[in-house]
N, C-alpha and C positions, 0 to 999 in steps of 0.2 A: 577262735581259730579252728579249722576246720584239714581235715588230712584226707588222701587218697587213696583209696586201698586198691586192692586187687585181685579177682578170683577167676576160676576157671568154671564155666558152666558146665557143667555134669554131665549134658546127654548132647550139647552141642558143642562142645570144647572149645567156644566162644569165649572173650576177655572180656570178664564184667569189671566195670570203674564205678566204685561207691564211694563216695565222698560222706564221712561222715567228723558228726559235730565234734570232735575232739584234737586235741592236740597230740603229734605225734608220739611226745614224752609220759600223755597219760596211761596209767592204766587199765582203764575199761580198755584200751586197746586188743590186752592180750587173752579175751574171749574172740575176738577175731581174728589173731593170730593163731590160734589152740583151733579155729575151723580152715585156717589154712587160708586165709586172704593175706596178701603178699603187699607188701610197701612199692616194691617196683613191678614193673609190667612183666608177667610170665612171659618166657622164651618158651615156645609150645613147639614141638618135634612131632613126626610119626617114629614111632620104635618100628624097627625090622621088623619082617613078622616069622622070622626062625628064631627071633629074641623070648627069652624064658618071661620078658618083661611085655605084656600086652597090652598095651595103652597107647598114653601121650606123655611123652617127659618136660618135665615141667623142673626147669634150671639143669640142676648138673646130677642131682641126687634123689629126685623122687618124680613121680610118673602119677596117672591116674588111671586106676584098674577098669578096664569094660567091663569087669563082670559085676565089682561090686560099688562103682564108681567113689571110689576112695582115693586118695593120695598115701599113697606108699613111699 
């Protein structure tokens, strides 16, 4: 059985779709959650740019930094 993940491309803030060999419940999974791939599909924003927050918000609670392209 095989599961869908989900990430955001770092310099194109593109939604990549990997499908990998695992079952949802394994977990090997969660070295790909601990890099931040997501079960469902990112909701991707522009942040204001008077915002202290300078990125992309990615769900309700963390963003990806332009400067050091990280998920905060």
């Amino acid at each position: 059985m095989s599961t869908t993940m989900y990430s955001v491309h770092p310099e194109t803030g593109a939604t990549v779709i990997h499908q990998l060999p695992f079952s949802r419940e394994s977990k090997s999974l969660n070295v790909y959650l601990e890099k931040g791939f997501l079960f469902d599909p990112p909701v991707i924003e522009e942040v204001a740019t008077d915002s202290p927050k300078l990125g992309r918000i990615i769900g309700s609670n963390e963003y990806i930094c332009t400067k050091c392209n990280t998920v905060h």
